[in-house]
FIVEX-297467 format. One record per residue (C-alpha): residue in one letter; x, y, z. Coordinates in steps of 0.25 Angstrom, whole numbers, plus 5000, padded with zeros to 4 digits. Layout:
<nodes>
AXYZ...
</nodes>
This chain:
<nodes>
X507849474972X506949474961X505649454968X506049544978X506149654967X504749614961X504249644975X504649784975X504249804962X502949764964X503049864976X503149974968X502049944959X500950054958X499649994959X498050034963X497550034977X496849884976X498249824972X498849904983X498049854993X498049724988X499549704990X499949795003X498949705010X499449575006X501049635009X500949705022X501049595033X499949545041X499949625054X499949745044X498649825042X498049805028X497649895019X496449925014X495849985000X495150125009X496550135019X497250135005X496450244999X496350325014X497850305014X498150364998X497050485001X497950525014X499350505006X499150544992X500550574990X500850444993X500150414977X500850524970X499550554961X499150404958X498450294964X499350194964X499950134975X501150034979X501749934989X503150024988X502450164990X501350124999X501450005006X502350055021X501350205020X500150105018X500850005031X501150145039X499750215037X498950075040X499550055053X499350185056X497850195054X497350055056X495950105054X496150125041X496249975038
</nodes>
């Protein structure tokens, strides 16, 4: 139970884009699209609420939204 916990907690963790990027691709599984650093930013200027006022970003706020949006604009890859 206790690396299960560790998992979500590091889920929460507030981070920069880069780190971000770094640990959605290498979590989503491989038929999923991947994110990249300009889909993130296109994604953050079109849901600024989503950031309430920072930067930061994480796997627990972001990651489905992230998932949802890619699929829905493949292009944006």
């Amino acid at each position: 139970m206790k690396r299960k916990n560790e998992a979500y907690e590091l889920s929460k963790t507030q981070t920069i884009i880069s780190v971000f990027l770094k640990t959605y691709n290498k979590s989503v599984p491989k038929d999923f699209p991947r994110a990249s650093l300009s889909g993130l930013k296109k994604f953050k200027d079109l849901y600024p609420t989503l950031f309430k006022g920072g930067k930061l970003w994480s796997i627990a706020e972001h990651r489905k939204k992230i998932i949802d949006w890619l699929f829905a604009n493949h292009s944006t890859r």
